[in-house]
C-alpha positions as a Markdown table, in Angstrom:
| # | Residue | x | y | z |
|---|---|---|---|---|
| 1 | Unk | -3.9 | -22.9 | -4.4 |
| 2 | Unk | -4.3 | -19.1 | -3.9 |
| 3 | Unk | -7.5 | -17.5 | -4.3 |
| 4 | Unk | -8.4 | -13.8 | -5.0 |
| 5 | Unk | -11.1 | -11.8 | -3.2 |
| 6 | Unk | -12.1 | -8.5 | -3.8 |
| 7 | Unk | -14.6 | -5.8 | -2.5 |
| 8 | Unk | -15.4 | -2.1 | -3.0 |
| 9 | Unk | -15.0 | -0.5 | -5.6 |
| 10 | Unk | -14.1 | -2.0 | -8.8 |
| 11 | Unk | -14.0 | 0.5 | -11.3 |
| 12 | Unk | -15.3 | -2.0 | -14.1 |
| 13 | Unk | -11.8 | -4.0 | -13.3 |
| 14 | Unk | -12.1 | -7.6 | -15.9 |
| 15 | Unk | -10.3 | -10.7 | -13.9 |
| 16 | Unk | -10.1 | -13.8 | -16.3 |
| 17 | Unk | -12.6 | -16.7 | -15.3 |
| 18 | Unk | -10.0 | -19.0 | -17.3 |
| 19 | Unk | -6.4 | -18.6 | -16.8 |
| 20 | Unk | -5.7 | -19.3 | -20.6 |
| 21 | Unk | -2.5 | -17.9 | -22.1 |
| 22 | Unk | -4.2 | -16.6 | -25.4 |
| 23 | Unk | -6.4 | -13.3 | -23.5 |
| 24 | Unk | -8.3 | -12.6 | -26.6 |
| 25 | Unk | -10.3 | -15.7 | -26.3 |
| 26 | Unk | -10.5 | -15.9 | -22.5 |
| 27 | Unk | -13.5 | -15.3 | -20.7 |
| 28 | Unk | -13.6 | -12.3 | -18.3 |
| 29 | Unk | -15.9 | -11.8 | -15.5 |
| 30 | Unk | -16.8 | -7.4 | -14.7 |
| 31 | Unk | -16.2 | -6.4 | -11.3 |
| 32 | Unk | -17.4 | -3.1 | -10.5 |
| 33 | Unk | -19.1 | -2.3 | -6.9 |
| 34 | Unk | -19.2 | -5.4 | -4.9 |
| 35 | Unk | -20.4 | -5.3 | -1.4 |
| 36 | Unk | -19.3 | -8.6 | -0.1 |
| 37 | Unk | -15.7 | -10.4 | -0.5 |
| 38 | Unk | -16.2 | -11.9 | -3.7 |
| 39 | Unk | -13.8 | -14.5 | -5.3 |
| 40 | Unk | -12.4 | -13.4 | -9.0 |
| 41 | Unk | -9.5 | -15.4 | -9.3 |
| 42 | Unk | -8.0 | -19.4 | -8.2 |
| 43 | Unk | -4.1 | -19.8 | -9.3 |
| 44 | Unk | -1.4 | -21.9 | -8.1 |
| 45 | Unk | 0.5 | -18.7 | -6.7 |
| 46 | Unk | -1.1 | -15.0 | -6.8 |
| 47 | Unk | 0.5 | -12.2 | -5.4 |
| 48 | Unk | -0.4 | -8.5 | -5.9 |
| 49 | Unk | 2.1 | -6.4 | -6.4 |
| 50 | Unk | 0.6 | -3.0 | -7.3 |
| 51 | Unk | -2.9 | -1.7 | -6.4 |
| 52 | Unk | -4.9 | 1.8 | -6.9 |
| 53 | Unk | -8.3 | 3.5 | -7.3 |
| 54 | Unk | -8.0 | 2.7 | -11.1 |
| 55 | Unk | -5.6 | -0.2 | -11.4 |
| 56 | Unk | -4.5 | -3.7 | -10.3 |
| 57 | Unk | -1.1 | -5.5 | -11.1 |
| 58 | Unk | -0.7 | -9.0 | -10.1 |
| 59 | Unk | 1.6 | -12.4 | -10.5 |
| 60 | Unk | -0.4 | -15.3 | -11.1 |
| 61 | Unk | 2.0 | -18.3 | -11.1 |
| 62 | Unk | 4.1 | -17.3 | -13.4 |
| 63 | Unk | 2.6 | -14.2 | -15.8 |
| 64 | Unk | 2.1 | -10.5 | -14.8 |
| 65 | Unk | -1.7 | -9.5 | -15.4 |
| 66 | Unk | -2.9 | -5.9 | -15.3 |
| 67 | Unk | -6.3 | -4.4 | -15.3 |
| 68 | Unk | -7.6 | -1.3 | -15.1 |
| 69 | Unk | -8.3 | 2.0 | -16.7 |
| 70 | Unk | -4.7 | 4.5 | -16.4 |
| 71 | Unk | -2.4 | 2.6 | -19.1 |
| 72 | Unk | -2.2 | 2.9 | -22.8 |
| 73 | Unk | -1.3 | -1.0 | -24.8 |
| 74 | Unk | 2.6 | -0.1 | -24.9 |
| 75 | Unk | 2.6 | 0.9 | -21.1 |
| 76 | Unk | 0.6 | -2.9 | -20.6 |
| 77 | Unk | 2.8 | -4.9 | -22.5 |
| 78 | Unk | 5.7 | -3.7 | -21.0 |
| 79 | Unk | 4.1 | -4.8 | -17.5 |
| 80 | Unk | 2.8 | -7.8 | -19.1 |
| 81 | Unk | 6.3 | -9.0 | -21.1 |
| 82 | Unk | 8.4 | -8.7 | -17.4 |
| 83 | Unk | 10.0 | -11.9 | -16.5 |
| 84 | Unk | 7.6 | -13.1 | -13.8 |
| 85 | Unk | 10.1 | -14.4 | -10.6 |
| 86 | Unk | 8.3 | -14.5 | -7.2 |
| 87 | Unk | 11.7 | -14.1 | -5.8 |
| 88 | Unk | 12.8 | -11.0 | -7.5 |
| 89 | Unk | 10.1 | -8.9 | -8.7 |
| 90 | Unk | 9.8 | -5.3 | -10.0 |
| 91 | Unk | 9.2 | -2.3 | -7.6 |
| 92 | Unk | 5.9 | -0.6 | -9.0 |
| 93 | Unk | 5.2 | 3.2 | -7.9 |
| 94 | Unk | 2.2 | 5.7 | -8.2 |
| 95 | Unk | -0.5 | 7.8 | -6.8 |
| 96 | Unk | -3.1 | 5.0 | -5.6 |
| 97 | Unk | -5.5 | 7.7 | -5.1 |
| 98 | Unk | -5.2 | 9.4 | -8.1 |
| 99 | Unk | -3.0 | 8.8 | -11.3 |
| 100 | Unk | -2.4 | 5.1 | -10.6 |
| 101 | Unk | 0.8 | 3.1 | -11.4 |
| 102 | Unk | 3.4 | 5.8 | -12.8 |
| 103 | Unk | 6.1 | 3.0 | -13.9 |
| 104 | Unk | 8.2 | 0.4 | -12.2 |
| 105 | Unk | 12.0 | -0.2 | -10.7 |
| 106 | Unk | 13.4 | -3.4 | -12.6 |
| 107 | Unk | 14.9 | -5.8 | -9.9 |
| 108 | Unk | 18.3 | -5.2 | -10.0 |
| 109 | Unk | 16.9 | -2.0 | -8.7 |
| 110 | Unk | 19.4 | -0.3 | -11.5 |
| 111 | Unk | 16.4 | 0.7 | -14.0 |
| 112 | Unk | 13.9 | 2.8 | -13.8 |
| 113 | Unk | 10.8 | 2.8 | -16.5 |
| 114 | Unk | 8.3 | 6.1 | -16.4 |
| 115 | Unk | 4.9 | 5.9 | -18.1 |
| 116 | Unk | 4.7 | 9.0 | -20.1 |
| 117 | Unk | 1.6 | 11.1 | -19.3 |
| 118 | Unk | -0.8 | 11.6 | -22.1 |
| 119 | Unk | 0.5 | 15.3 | -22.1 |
| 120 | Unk | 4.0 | 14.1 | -23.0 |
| 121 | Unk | 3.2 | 11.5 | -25.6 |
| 122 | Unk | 1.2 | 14.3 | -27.0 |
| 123 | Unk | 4.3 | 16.1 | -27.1 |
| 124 | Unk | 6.5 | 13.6 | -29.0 |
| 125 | Unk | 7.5 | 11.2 | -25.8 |
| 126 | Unk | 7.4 | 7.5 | -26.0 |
| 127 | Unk | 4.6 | 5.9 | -24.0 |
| 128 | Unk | 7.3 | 4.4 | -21.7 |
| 129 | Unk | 10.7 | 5.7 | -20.9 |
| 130 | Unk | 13.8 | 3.9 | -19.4 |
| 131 | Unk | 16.9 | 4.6 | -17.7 |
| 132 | Unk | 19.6 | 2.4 | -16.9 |
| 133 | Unk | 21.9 | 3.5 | -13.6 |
| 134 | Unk | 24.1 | 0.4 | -13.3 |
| 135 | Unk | 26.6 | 2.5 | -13.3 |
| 136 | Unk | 25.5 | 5.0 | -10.9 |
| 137 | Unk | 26.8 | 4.9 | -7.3 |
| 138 | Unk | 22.7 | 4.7 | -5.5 |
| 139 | Unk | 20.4 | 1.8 | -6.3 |
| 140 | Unk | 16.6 | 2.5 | -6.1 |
| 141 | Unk | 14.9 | 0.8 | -3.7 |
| 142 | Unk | 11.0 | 2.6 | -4.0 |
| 143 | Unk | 9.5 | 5.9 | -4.9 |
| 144 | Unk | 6.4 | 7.6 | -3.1 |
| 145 | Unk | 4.4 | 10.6 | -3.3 |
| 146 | Unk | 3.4 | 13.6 | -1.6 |
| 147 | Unk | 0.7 | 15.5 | -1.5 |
| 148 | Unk | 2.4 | 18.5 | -3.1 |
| 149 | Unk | 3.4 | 16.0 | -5.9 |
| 150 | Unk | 6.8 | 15.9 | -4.4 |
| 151 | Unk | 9.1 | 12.3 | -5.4 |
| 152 | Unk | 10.2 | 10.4 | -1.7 |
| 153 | Unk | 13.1 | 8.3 | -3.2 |
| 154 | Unk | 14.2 | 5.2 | -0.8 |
| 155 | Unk | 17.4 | 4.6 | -2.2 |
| 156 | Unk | 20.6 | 2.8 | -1.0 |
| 157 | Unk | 24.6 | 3.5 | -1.8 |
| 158 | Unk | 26.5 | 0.3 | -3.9 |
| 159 | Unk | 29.5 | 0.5 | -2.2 |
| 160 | Unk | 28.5 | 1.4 | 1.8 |
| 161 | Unk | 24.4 | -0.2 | 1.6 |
| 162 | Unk | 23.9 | 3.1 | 3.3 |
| 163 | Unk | 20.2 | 3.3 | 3.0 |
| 164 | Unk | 18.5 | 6.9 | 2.4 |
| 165 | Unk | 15.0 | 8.9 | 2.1 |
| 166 | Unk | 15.5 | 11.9 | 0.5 |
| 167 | Unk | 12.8 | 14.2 | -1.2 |
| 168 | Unk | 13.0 | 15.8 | -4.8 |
| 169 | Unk | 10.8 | 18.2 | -6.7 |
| 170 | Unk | 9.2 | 16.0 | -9.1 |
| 171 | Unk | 9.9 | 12.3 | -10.8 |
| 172 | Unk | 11.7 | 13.6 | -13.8 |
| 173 | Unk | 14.8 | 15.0 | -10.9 |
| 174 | Unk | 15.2 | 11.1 | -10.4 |
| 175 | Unk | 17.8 | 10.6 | -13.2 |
| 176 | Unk | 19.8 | 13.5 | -11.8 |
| 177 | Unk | 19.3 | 12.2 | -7.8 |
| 178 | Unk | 20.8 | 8.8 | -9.3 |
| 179 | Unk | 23.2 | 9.7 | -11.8 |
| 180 | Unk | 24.7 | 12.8 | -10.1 |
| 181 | Unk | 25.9 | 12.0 | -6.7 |
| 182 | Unk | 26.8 | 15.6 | -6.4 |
| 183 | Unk | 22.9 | 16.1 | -6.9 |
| 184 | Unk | 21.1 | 18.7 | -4.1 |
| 185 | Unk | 18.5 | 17.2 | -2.2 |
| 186 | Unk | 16.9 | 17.1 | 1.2 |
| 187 | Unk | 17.6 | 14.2 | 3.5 |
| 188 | Unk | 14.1 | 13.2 | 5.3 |
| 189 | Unk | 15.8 | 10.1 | 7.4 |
| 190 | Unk | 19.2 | 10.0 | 8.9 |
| 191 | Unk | 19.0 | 6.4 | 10.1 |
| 192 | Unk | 19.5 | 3.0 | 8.5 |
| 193 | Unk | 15.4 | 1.6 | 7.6 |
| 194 | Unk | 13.6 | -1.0 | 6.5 |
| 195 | Unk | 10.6 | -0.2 | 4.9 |
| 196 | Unk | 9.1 | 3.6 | 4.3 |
| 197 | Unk | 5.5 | 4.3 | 3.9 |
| 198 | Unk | 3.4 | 7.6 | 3.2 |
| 199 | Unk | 0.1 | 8.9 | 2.9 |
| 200 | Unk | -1.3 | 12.7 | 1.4 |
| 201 | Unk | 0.1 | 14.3 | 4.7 |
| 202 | Unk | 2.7 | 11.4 | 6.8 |
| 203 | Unk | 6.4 | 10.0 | 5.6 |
| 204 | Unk | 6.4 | 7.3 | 8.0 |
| 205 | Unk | 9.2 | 5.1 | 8.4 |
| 206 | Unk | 10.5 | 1.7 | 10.9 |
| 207 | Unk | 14.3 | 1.5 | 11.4 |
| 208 | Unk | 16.1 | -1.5 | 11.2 |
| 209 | Unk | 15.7 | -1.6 | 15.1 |
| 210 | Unk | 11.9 | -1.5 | 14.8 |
| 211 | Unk | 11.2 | 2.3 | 15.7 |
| 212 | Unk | 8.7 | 4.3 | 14.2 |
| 213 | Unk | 9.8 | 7.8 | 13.0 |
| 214 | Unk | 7.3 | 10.2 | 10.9 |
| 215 | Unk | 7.7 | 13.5 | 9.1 |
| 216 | Unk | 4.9 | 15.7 | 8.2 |
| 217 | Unk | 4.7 | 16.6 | 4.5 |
| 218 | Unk | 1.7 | 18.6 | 4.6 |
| 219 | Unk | 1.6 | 20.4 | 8.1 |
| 220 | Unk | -1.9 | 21.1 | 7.9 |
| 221 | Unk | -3.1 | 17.8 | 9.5 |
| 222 | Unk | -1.1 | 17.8 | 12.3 |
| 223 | Unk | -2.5 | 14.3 | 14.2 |
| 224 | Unk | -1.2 | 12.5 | 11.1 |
| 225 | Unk | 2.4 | 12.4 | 11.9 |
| 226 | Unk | 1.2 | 10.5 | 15.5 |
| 227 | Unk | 3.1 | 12.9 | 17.6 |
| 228 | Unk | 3.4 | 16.7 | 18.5 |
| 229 | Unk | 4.3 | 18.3 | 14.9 |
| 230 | Unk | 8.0 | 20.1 | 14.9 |
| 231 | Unk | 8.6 | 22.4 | 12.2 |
| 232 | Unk | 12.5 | 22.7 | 13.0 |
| 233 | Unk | 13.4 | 19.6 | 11.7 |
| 234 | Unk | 13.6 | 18.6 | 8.4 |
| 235 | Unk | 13.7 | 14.8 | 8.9 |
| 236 | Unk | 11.8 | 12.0 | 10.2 |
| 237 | Unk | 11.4 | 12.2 | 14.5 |
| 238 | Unk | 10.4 | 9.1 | 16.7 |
| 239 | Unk | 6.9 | 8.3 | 17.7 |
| 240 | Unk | 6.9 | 8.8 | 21.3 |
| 241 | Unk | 4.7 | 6.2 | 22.4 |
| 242 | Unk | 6.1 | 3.5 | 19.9 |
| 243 | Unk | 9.7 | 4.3 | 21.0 |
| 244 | Unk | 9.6 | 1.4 | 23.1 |
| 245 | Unk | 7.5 | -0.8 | 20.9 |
| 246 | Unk | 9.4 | -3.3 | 18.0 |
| 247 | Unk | 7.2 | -2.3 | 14.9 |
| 248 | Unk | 7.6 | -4.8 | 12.1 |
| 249 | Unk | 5.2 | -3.4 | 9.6 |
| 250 | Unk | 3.2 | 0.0 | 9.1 |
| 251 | Unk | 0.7 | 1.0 | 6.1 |
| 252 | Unk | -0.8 | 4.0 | 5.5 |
| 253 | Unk | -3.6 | 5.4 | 2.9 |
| 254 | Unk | -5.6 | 8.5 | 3.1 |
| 255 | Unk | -4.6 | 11.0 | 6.4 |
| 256 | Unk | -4.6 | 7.4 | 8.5 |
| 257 | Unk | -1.5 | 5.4 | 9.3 |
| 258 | Unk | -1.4 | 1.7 | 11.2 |
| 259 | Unk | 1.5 | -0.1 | 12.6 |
| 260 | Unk | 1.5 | -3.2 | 13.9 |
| 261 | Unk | 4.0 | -4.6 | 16.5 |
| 262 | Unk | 6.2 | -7.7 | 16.9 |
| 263 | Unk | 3.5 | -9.4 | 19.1 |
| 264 | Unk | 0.7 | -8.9 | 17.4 |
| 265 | Unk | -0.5 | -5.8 | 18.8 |
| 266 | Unk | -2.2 | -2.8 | 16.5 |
| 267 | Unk | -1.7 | 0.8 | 16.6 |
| 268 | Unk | -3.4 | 3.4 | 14.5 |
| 269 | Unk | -3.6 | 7.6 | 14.5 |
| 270 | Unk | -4.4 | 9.7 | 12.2 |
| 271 | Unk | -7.9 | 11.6 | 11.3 |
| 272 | Unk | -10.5 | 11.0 | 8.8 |
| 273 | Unk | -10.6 | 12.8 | 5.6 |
| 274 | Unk | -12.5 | 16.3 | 5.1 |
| 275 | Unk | -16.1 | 14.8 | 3.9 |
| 276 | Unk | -15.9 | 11.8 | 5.0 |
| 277 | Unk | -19.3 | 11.1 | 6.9 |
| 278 | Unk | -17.1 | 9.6 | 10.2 |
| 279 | Unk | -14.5 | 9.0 | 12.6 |
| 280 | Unk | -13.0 | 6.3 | 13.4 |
| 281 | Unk | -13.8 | 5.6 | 17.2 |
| 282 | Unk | -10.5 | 5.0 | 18.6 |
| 283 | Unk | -9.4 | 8.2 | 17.2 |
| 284 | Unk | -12.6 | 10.6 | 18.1 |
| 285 | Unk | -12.9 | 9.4 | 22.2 |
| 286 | Unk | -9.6 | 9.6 | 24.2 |
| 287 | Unk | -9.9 | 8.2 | 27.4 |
| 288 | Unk | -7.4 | 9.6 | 30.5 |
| 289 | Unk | -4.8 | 6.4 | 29.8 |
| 290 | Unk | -4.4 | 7.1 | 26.3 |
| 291 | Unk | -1.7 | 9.2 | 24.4 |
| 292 | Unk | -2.6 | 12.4 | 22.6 |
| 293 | Unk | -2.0 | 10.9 | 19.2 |
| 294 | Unk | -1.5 | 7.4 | 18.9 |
| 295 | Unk | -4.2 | 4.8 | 20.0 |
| 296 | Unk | -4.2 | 1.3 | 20.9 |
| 297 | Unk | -6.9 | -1.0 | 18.9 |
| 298 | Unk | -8.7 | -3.3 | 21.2 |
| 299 | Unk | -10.0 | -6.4 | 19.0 |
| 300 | Unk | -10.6 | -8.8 | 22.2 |
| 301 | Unk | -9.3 | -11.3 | 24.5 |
| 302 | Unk | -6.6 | -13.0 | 22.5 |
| 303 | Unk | -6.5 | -11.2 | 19.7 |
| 304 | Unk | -3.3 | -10.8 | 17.5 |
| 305 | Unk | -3.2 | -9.3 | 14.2 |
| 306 | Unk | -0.9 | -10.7 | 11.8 |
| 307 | Unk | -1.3 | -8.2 | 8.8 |
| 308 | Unk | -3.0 | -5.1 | 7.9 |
| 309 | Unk | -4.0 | -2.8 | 5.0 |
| 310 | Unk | -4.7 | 1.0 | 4.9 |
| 311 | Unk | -6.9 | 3.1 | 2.2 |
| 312 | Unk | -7.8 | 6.4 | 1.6 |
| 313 | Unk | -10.5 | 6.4 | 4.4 |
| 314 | Unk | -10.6 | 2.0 | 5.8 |
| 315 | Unk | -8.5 | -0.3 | 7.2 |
| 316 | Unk | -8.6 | -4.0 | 6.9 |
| 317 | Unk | -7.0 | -6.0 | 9.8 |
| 318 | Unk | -6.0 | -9.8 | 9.8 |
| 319 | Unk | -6.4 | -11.5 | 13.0 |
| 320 | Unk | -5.7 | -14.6 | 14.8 |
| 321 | Unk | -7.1 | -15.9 | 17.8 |
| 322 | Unk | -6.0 | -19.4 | 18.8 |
| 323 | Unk | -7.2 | -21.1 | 15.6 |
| 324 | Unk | -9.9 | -19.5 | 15.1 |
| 325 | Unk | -8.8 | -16.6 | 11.5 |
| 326 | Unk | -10.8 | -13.4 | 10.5 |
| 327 | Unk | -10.3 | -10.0 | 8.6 |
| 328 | Unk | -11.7 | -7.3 | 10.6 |
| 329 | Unk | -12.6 | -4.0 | 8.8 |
| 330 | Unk | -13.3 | -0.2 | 10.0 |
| 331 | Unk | -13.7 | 2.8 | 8.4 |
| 332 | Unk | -15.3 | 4.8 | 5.5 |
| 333 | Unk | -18.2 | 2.4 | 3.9 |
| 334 | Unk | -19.3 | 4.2 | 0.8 |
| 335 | Unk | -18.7 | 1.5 | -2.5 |
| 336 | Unk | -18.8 | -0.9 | -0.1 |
| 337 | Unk | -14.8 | -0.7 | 1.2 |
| 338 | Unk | -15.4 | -2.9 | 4.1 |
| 339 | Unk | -16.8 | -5.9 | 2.7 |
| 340 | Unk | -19.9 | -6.0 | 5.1 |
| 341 | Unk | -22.6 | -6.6 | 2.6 |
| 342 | Unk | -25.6 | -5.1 | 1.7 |
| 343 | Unk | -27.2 | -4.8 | 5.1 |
| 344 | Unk | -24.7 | -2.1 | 5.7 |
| 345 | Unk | -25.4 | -0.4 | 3.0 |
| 346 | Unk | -27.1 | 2.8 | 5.0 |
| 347 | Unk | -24.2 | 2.8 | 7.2 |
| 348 | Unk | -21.3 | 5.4 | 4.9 |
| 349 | Unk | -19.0 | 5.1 | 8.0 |
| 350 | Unk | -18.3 | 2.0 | 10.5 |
| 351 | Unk | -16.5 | 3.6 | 13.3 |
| 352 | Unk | -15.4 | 0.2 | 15.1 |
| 353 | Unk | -13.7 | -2.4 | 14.2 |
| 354 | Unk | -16.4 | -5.5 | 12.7 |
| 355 | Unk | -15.8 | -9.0 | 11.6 |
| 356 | Unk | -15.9 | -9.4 | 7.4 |
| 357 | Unk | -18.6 | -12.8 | 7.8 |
| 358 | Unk | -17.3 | -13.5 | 4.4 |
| 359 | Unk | -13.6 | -14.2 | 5.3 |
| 360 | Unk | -14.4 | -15.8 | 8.3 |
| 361 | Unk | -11.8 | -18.7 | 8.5 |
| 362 | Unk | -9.6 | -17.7 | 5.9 |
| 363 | Unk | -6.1 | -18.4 | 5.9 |
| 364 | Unk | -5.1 | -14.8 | 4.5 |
| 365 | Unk | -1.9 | -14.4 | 2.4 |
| 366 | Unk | -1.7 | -10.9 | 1.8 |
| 367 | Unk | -4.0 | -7.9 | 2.0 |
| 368 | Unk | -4.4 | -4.5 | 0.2 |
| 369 | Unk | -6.3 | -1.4 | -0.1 |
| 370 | Unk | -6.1 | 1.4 | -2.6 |
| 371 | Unk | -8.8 | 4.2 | -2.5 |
| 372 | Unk | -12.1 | 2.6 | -1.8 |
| 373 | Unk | -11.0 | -0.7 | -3.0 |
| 374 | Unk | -9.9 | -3.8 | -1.2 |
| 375 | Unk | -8.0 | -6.8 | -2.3 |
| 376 | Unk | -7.6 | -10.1 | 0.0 |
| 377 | Unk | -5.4 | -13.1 | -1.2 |
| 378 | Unk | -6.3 | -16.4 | 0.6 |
| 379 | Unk | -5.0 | -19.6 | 0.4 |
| 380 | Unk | -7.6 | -22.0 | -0.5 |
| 381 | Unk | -8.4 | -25.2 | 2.0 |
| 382 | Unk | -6.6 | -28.1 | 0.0 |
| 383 | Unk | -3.3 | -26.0 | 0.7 |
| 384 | Unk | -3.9 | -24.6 | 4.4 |
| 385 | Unk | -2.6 | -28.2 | 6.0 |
| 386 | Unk | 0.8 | -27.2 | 4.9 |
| 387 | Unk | 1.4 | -24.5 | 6.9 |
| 388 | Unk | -0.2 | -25.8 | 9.9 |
């Protein structure tokens, strides 16, 4: 049994107390700013698969659900009628920090559906639009966003699985990216990846060999890329200090970016946002032994962190320590982001790393932050023993 936490801000999100099939006669309990983790959902199976500031999509056992505030009915039913498959789901992309989910990559990766704004519909588009390219020579892996509303498009070639980033000038030059292989574009990575990430100012992306390259979309934050910024190259450069270092997962929200290494060990760099009321303290205090950008996290003796989440100004960390299981959390406060309750409340900005009391023990599944939300799937006690 998986169970559903969530915390910060909710933006009056409705999670079904009942899991009935009929929704209209389903009760629904309001989440809107909740200062401790606070469980909204028990299912078989739950597993998010989109999250931002404004909206939530997740699997639970077998049925898509969405809430929030960004969609109109069509765009929700064609979310909600998707052939649930935890083995081959949909790729969902957007602006978590601002225009929420923007449409969805079917599985075969060969379709691509696009919400329609409300400008468009207004000007005779249908709410959703869809393009097949099964007979195009690149298969869409993911799409993210700049901060200059420029498209990053992770895609990968049929017939060599030669795996790309390039950037285009907004999403509606994806159809000719994909159809057109004589499309222009500009390459941001020029080796084969495995997972691409970005924030309003970083492209950062881990090679299949588990280094850490970043590109700089928005030069004007320089710390963000984690290393000296080069304005001669158009494409993603190694981390210095990680060059050495087997990353196996990175997330980024906000101008911060965390990667976390094969052995458990986190890295972070990155700067907090203008107005945010705070640093981060690993970031603000360098010491003579540490590197100009990039900083070790310290969480304690024995310490290994086994996931991690980013958003637009915290970060959520999952750690292991023999058998003892926590979430630690760090960052901007306001809506209550970190989960650390009301006698926090006067604290906007926790600048070290502190234990969430309210996940204390949890076996954690997955973890996600979007804006000032945050989103923790645990497995419940009866089904721990199984993977122990």
């Amino acid at each position: 049994m998986d169970e559903l936490y969530v915390f910060g801000y909710g933006y009056n999100q409705q999670f079904p107390k009942t899991l009935r099939q009929d929704a209209q006669k389903a009760e629904y309990l309001d989440v809107k700013s909740v200062s401790t983790p606070t469980c909204v959902l028990s299912a078989e199976e739950i597993v998010i698969v989109w999250a931002s500031w404004c909206d939530l999509i997740i699997i639970i056992s077998d049925t898509y659900r969405y809430t929030g505030t960004s969609l109109l009915p069509a765009q929700i039913t064609a979310i909600t009628t998707l052939p649930a498959s935890l083995a081959q789901t949909p790729v969902f992309f957007g602006r978590p920090d601002t225009s929420g989910v923007l449409g969805f990559i079917t599985p075969s990766r060969s379709t691509l559906t696009i919400f329609s704004t409300p400008h468009e519909i207004a000007q005779g588009a249908p709410p959703t639009q869809t393009t097949s390219f099964a007979s195009s020579p690149r298969l869409i892996l993911a799409i993210h966003f700049t901060a200059s509303d420029a498209v990053i498009v992770h895609s990968a070639h049929r017939a060599t699985n030669q795996i790309t980033v390039v950037e285009l000038p907004s999403l509606q030059h994806v159809h000719d990216f994909i159809a057109n292989p004589n499309a222009e574009y500009i390459t941001r990575t020029d080796f084969p990846l495995v997972q691409v990430t970005t924030n309003i100012a970083t492209l950062t992306a881990v090679s299949q060999f588990g280094t850490t390259h970043t590109l700089a979309t928005d030069r004007r934050f320089a710390r963000a890329a984690g290393r000296d910024p080069d304005s001669s190259t158009e494409t993603a450069q190694p981390v210095p200090f990680l060059e050495q270092t087997w990353i196996t997962r990175v997330a980024a929200g906000g101008l911060y970016t965390a990667a976390l290494a094969e052995d458990g060990e986190l890295f972070l760099w990155g700067q907090a946002m203008a107005g945010t009321p705070g640093e981060l303290r690993c970031l603000a205090n360098k010491s003579d032994d540490d590197d100009e950008y990039v900083r070790t996290v310290d969480l304690g003796e024995g310490a290994s962190v086994v996931d991690l989440a980013v958003g637009a100004g915290h970060v959520l960390v999952a750690v292991e320590r023999g058998e003892s299981r926590e979430v630690w959390a760090a960052g901007d406060n306001r809506n209550h982001a970190l989960g650390l309750g009301m006698e926090m409340k006067g604290r906007d900005f926790v600048n070290e790393f502190v234990a969430i009391e309210g996940l204390k023990g949890e076996w954690v599944k997955q973890m996600v932050c979007a804006g000032m939300s945050s989103y923790v799937v645990v497995k419940a006690d009866s089904m721990r023993g199984n993977d122990e």
